[in-house]
C-alpha positions as CSV (number, residue, x, y, z in Angstrom):
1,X,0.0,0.0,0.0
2,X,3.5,2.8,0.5
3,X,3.8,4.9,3.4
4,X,1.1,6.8,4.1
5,X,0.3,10.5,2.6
6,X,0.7,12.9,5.6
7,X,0.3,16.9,4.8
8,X,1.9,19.2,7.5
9,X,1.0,22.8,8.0
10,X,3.9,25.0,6.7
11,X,4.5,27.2,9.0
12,X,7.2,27.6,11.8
13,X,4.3,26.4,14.7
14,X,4.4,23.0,13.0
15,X,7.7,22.5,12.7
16,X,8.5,20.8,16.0
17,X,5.9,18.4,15.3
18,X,7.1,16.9,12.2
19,X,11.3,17.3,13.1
20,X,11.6,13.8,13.9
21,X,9.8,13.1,10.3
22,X,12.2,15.0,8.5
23,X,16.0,14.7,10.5
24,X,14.9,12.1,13.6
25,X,14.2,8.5,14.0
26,X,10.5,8.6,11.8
27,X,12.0,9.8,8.6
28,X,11.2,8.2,5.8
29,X,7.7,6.7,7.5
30,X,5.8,8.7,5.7
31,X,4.9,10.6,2.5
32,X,5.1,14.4,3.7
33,X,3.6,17.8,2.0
34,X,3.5,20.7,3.5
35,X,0.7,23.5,3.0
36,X,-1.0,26.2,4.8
37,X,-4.2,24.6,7.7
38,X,-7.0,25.0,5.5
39,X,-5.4,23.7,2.4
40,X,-4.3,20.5,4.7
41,X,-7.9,20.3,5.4
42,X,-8.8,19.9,1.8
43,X,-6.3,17.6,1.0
44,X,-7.8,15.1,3.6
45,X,-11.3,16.1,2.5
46,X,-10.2,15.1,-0.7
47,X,-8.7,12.0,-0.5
48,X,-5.0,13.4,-1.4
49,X,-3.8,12.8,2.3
50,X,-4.6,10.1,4.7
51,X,-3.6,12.1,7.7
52,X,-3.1,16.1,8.4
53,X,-2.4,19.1,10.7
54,X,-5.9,20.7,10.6
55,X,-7.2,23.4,12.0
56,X,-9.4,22.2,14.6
57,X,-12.5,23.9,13.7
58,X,-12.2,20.8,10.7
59,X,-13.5,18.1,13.2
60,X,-16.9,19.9,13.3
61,X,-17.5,19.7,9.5
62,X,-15.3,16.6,8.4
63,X,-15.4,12.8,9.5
64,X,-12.0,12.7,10.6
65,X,-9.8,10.7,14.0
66,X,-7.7,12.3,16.0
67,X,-4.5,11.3,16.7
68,X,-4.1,12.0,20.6
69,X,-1.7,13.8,22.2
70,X,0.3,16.3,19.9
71,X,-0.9,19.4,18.1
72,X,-0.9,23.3,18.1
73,X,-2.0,25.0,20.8
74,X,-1.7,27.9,23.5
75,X,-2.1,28.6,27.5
76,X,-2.2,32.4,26.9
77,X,-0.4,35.1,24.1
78,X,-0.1,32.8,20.9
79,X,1.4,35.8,19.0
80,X,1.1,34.5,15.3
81,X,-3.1,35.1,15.6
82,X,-3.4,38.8,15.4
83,X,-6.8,40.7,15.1
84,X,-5.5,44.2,14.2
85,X,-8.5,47.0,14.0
86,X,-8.5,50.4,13.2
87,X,-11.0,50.6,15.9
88,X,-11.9,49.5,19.5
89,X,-13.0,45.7,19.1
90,X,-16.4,46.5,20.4
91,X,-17.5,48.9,17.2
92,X,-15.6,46.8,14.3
93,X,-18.3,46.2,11.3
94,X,-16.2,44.6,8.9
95,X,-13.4,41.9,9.0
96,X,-10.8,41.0,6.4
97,X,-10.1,37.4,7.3
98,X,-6.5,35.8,6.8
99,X,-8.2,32.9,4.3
100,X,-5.2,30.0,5.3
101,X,-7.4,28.8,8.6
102,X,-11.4,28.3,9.5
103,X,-10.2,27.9,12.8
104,X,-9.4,31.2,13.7
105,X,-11.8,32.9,11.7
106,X,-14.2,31.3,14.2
107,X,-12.1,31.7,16.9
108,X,-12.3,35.8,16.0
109,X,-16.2,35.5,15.6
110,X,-16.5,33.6,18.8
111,X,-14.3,36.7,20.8
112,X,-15.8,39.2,19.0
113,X,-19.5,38.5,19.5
114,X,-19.0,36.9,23.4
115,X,-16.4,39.3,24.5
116,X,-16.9,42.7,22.9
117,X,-20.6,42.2,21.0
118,X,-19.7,43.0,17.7
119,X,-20.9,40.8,14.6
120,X,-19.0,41.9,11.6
121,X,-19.6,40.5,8.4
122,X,-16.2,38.8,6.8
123,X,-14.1,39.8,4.0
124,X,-11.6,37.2,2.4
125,X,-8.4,38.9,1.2
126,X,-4.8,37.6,1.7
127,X,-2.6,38.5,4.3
128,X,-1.6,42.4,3.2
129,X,-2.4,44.6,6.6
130,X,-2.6,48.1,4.8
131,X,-5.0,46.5,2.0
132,X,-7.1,44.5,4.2
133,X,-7.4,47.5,6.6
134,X,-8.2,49.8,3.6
135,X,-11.3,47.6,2.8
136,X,-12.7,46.5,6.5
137,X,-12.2,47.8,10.0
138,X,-9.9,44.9,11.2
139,X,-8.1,42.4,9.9
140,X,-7.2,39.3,11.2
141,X,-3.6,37.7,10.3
142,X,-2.2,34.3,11.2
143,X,0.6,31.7,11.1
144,X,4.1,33.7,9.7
145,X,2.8,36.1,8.4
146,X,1.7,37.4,11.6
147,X,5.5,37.1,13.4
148,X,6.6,39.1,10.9
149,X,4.1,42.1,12.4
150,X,5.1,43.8,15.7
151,X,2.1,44.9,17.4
152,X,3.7,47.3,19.9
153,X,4.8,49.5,16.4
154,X,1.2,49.4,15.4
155,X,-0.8,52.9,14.9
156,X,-3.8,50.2,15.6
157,X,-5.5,48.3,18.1
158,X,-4.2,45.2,18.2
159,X,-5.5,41.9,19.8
160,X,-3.6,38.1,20.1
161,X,-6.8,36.1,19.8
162,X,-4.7,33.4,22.2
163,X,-4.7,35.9,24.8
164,X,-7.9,36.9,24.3
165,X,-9.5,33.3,24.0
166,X,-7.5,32.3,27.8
167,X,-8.9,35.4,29.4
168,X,-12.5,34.6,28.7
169,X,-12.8,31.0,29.3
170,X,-9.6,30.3,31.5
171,X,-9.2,27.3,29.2
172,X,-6.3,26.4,26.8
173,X,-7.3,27.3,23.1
174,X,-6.4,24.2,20.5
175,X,-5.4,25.8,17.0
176,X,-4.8,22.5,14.8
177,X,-5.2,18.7,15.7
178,X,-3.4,15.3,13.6
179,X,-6.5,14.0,12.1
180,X,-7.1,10.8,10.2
181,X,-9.4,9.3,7.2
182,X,-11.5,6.8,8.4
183,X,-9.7,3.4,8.0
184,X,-6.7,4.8,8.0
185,X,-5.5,3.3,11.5
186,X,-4.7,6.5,13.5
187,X,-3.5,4.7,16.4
188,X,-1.6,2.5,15.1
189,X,0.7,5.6,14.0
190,X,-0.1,7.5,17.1
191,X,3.3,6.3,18.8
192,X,5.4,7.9,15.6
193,X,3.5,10.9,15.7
194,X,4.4,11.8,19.3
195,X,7.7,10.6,19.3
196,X,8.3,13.0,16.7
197,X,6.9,15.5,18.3
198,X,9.1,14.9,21.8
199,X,12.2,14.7,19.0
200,X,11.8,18.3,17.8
201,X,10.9,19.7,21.4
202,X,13.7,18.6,22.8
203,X,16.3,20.4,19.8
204,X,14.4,23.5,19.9
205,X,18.1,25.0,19.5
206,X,18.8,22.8,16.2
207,X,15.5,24.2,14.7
208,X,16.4,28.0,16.0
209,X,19.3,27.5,14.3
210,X,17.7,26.0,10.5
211,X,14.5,27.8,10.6
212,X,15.6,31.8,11.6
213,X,17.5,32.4,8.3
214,X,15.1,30.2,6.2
215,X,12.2,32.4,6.8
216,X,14.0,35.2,7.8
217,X,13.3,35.6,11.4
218,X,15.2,36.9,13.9
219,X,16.6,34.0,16.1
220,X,15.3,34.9,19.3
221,X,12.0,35.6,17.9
222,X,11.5,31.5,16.9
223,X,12.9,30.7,20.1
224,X,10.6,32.8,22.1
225,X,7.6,31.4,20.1
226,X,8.4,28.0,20.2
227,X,9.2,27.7,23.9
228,X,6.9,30.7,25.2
229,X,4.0,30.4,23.4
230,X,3.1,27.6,21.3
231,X,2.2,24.3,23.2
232,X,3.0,20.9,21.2
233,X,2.2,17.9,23.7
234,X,-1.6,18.6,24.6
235,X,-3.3,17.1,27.6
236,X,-7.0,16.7,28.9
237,X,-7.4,20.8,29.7
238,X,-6.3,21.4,25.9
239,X,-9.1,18.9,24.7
240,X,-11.6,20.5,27.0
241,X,-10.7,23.9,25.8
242,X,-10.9,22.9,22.2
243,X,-14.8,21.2,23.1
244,X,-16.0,24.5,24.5
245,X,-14.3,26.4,21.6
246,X,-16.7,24.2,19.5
247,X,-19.6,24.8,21.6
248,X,-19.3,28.3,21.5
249,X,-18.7,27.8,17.4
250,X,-22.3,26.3,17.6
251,X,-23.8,28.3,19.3
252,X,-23.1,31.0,17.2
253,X,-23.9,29.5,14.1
254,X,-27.0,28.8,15.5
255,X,-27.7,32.4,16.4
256,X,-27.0,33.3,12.9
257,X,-24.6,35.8,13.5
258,X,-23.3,36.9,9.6
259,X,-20.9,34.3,8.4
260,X,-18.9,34.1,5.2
261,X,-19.5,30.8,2.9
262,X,-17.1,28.4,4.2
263,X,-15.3,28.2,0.8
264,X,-14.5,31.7,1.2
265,X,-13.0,31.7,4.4
């Protein structure tokens, strides 16, 4: 049958999680691609991939197993999911969404209309700040693109969505899950996919020292991100974090607060 398809998100967040796939003791198990969340999303929706880093908004839409254990998340600042508003949260109308994950499009619908009472409606554009706050009130930017932004130099408001999410449930806030086809046989790979995982956490330096120059990042800023504010080994809080997140997804939905088709967003 050949080693399974596995597609991995492409930014620096996942990189800790597939280490061990690509210099440790699980290379060569698998078949890897790399692409942005929602585009691993399609691949498993498709059939191209037999197991992905979604966004974890994906399990509420796609019959998918979770592979235990490992994934993105955050127990407070995240910094790489910025909502950045030419206005006070509480009066923004319009939203120009980051396309590249549904996860925290929903995750900025969930804090906007629970925390602050706004409902805008969404805007896709890619991830240009000065565009997308020329053509909606706020803007929301993710993943690398979003490192690259420093708030604190911002003539704008500016909101980490982790942050946010931590101060108004307490709870951890899950970005992006392994997920399998059906069939598949997610736990028999569930073992490889953690031990990787443990692999790249424990040479956080080795990855400082590939990753800064390839995307052009200062060396302090990866290391800050990777050890300060991106969690890789989740536990029970993380999954009960990530079930009210979907709760609070639902409930909105059913409200019928103005949503963007989901292929647009």
């Amino acid at each position: 049958m050949g080693r399974l398809r596995v597609c991995a998100v492409s930014y620096l967040n996942t990189t800790p999680l597939v280490w061990g796939m690509l210099h440790g003791p699980q290379r060569g198990l698998f078949e890897l691609d790399f692409r942005v969340p929602a585009g691993c999303a399609d691949q498993l929706a498709s059939g191209a991939a037999d197991i992905g880093i979604v966004p974890s908004f994906e399990l509420t839409r796609l019959n998918l197993e979770t592979i235990p254990g490992t994934g993105i998340a955050c127990h407070g600042p995240v910094r790489s999911i910025l909502l950045i508003s030419s206005r006070p949260a509480a009066q923004i109308r319009t939203l120009a969404a980051d396309s590249s994950s549904r996860t925290s499009v929903e995750l900025a619908r969930v804090i906007l209309e629970r925390k602050y009472g706004a409902s805008p409606t969404l805007i896709r554009q890619p991830p240009d700040l000065e565009a997308m706050l020329g053509s909606a009130d706020a803007a929301l930017i993710i993943g690398d693109p979003a490192l690259r932004i420093d708030p604190a130099r911002l003539p704008y408001y500016s909101y980490d969505l982790g942050a946010e999410w931590v101060e108004m449930t307490g709870l951890p806030m899950v970005f992006a899950v392994w997920a399998a086809r059906p069939g598949v046989g997610a736990a028999s790979v569930a073992e490889a996919f953690r031990d990787s995982c443990r692999f790249g956490r424990e040479r956080i330096e080795q990855i400082v020292a590939s990753e800064a120059p390839r995307r052009e990042f200062p060396p302090a800023l990866v290391r800050e991100y990777l050890t300060r504010h991106i969690v890789h080994q989740l536990e029970s809080r993380d999954y009960e974090g990530m079930e009210l997140f979907f709760r609070y997804a639902r409930e909105l939905a059913e409200a019928g607060a103005p949503k963007a088709p989901m292929n647009a967003i």
